[in-house]
Backbone as JSON Lines, residues from 0, in Angstrom:
{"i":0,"aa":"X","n":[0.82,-1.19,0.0],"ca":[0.0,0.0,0.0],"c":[0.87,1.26,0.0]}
{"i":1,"aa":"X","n":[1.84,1.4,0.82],"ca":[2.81,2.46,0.57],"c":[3.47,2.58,-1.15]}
{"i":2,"aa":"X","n":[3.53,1.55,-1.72],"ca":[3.16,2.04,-3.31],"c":[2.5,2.68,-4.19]}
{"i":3,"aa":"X","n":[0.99,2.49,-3.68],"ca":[0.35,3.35,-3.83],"c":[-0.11,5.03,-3.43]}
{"i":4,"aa":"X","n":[0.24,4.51,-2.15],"ca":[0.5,5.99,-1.38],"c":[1.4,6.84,-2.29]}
{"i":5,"aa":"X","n":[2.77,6.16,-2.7],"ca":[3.64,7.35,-3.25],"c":[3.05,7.45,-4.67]}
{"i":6,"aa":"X","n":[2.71,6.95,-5.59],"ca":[1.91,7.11,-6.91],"c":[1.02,8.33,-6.37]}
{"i":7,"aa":"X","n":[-0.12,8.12,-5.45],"ca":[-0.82,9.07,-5.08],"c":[-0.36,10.61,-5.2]}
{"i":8,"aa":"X","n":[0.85,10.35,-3.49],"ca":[1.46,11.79,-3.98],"c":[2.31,12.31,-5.28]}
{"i":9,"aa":"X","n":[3.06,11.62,-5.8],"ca":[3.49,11.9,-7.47],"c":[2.37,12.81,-8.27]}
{"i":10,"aa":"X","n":[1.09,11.98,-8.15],"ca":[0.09,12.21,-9.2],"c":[-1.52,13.76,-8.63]}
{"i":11,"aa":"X","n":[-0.73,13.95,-7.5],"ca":[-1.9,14.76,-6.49],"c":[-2.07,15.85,-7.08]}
{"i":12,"aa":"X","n":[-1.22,16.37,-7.91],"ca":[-1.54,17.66,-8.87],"c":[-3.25,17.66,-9.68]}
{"i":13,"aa":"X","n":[-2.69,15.89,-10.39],"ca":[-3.48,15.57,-11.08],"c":[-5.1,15.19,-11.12]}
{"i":14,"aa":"X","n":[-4.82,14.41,-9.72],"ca":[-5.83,14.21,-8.88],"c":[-7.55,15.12,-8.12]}
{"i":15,"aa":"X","n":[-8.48,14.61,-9.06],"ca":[-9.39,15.43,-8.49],"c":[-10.06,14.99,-7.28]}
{"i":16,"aa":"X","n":[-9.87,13.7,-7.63],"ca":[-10.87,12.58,-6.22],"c":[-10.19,11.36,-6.19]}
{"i":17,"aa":"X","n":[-9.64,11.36,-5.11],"ca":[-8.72,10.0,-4.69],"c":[-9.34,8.89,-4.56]}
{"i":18,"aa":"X","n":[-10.8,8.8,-4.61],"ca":[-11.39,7.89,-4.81],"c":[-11.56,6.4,-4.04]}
{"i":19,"aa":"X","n":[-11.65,5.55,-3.93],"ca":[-11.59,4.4,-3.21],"c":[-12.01,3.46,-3.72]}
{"i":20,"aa":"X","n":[-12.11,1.91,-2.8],"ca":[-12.48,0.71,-3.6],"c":[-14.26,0.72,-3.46]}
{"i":21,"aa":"X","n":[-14.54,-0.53,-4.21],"ca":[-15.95,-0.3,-4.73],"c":[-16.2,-1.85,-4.3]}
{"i":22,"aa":"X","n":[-17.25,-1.8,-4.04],"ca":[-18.13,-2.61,-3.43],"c":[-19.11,-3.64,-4.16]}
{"i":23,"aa":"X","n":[-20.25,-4.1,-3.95],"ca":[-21.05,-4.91,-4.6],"c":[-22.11,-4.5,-5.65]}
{"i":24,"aa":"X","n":[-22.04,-4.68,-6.6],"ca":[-22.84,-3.93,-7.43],"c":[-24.53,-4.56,-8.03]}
{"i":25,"aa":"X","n":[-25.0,-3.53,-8.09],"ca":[-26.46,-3.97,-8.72],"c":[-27.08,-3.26,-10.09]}
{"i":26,"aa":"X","n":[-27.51,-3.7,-10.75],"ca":[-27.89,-3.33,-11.98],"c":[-29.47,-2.43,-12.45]}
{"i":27,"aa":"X","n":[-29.87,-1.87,-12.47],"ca":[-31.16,-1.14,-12.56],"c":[-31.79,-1.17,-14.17]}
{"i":28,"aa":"X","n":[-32.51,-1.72,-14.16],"ca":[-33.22,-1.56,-16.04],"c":[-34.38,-1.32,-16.25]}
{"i":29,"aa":"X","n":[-35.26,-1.73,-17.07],"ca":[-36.95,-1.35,-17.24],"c":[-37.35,-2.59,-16.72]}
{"i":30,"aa":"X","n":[-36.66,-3.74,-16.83],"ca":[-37.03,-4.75,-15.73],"c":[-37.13,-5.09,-13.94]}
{"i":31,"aa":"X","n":[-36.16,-4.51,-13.74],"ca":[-36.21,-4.11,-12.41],"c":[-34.57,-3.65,-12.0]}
{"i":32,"aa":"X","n":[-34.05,-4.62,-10.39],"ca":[-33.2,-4.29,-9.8],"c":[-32.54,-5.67,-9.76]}
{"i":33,"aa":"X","n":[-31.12,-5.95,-10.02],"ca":[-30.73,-7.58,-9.51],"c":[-29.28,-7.29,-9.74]}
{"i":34,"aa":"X","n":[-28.94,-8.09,-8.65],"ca":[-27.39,-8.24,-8.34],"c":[-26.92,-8.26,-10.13]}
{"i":35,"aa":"X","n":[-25.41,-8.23,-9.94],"ca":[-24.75,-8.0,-10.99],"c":[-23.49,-8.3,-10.53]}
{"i":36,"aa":"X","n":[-22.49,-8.63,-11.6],"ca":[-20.93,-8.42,-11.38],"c":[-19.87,-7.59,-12.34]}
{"i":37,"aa":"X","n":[-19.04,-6.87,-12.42],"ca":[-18.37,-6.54,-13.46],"c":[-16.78,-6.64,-12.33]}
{"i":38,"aa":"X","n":[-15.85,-6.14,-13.0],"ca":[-14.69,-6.43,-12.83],"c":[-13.93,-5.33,-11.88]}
{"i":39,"aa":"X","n":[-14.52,-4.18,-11.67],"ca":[-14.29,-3.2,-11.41],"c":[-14.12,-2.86,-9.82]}
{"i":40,"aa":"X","n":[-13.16,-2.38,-9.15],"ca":[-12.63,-2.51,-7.83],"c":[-12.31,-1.21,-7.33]}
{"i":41,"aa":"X","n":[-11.89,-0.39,-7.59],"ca":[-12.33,0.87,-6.92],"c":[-12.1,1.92,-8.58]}
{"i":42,"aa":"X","n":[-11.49,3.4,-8.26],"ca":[-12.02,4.14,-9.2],"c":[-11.0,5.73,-8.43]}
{"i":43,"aa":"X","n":[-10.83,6.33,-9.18],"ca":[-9.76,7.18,-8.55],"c":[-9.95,8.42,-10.16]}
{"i":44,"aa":"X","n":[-10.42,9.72,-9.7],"ca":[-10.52,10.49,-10.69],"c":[-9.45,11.73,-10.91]}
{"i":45,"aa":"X","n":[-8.97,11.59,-12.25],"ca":[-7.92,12.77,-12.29],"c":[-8.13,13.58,-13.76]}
{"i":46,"aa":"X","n":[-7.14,14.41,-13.49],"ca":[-7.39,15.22,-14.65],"c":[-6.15,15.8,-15.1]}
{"i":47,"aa":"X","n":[-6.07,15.21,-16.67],"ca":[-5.14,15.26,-17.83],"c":[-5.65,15.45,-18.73]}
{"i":48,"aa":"X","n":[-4.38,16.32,-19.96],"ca":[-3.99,16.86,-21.01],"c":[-4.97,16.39,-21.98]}
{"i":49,"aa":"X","n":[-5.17,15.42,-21.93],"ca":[-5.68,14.16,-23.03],"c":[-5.37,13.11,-22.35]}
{"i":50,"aa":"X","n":[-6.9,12.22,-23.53],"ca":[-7.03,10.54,-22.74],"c":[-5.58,9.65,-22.87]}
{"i":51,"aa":"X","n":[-4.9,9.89,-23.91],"ca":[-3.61,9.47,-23.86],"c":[-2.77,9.42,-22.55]}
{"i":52,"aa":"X","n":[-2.57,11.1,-22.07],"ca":[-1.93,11.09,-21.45],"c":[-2.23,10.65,-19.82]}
{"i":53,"aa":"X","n":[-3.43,10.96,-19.76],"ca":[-4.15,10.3,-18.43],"c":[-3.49,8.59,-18.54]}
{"i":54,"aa":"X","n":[-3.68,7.96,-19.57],"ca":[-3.55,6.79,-19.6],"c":[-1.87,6.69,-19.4]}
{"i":55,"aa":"X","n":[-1.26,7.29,-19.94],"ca":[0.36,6.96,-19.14],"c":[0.75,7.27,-17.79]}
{"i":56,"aa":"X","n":[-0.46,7.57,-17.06],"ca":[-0.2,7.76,-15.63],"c":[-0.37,6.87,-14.91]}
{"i":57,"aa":"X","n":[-0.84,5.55,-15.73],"ca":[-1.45,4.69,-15.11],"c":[-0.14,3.25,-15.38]}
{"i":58,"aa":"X","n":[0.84,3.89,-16.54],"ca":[2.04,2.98,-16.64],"c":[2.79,2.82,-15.62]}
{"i":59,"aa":"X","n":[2.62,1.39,-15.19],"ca":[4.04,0.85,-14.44],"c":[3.41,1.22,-12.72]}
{"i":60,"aa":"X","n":[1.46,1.58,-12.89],"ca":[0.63,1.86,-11.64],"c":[1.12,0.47,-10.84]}
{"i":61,"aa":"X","n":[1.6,0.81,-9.31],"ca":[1.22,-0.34,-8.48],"c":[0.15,-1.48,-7.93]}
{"i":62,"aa":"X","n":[-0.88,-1.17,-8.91],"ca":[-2.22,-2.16,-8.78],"c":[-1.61,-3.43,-9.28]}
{"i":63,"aa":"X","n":[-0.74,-3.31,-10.1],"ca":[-0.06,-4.67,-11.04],"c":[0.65,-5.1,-10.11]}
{"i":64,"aa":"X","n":[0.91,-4.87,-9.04],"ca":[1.88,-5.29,-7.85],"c":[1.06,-6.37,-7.36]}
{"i":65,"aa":"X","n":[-0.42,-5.33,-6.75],"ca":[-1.0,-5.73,-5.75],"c":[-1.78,-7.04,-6.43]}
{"i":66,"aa":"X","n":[-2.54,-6.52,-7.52],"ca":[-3.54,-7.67,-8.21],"c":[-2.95,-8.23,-9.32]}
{"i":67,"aa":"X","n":[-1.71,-8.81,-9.47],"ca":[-0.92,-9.58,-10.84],"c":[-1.81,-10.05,-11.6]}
{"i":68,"aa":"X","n":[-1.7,-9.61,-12.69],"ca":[-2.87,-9.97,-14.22],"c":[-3.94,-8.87,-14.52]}
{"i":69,"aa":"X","n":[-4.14,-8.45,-13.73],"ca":[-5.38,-7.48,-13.73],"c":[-4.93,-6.18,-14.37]}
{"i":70,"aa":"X","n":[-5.7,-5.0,-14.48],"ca":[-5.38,-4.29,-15.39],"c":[-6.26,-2.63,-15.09]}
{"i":71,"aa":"X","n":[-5.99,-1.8,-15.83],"ca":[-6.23,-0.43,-15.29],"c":[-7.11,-0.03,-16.52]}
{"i":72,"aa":"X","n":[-8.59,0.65,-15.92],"ca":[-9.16,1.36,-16.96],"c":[-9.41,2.29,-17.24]}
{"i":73,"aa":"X","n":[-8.61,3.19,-18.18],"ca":[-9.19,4.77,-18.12],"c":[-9.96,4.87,-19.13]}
{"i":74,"aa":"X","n":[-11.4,5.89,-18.41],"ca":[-12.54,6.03,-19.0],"c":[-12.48,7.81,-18.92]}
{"i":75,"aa":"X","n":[-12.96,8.09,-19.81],"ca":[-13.07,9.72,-20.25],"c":[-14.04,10.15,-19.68]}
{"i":76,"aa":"X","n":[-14.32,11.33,-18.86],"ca":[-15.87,11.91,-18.65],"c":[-15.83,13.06,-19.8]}
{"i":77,"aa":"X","n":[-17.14,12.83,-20.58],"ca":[-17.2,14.38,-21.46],"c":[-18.54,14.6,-20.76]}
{"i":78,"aa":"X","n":[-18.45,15.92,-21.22],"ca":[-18.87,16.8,-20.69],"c":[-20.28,16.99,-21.55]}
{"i":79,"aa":"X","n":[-21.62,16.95,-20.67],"ca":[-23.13,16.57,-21.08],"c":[-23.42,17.46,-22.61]}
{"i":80,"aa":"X","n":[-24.09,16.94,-23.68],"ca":[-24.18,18.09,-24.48],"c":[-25.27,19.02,-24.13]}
{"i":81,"aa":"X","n":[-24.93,20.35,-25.16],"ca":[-25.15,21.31,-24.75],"c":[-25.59,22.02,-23.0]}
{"i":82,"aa":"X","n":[-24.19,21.8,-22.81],"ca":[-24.31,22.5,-21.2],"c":[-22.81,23.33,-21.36]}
């Protein structure tokens, strides 16, 4: 965890919401409500140049330490249209 810790501070410029791990998930549709699974374990929001470069922040991330095989996803927020 102190791996992460120092990634953290490295990246705190960048950092809008340090975010945390994530929990059990459930799914909502026109059918109803029911458990669900996806792959996804916590979530940590920052802000870069471009999706590129967000994504090289995530090279050589200590999650590959912690969870060997697993893998990092950066997802873009744009911004709602016309707002």
């Amino acid at each position: 965890m102190a791996a992460w810790g120092n990634w953290m501070n490295a990246n705190q410029s960048s950092i809008i919401d340090a975010g945390g791990p994530l929990g059990v998930t459930k799914r909502a549709s026109a059918e109803g409500v029911a458990d669900t699974r996806n792959s996804l374990t916590g979530y940590v929001i920052i802000e870069a140049e471009s999706h590129d470069a967000a994504a090289r922040m995530f090279k050589d991330h200590p999650h590959f330490a912690i969870f060997p095989g697993d893998s990092v996803e950066i997802i873009e927020c744009l911004a709602i249209p016309g707002s």
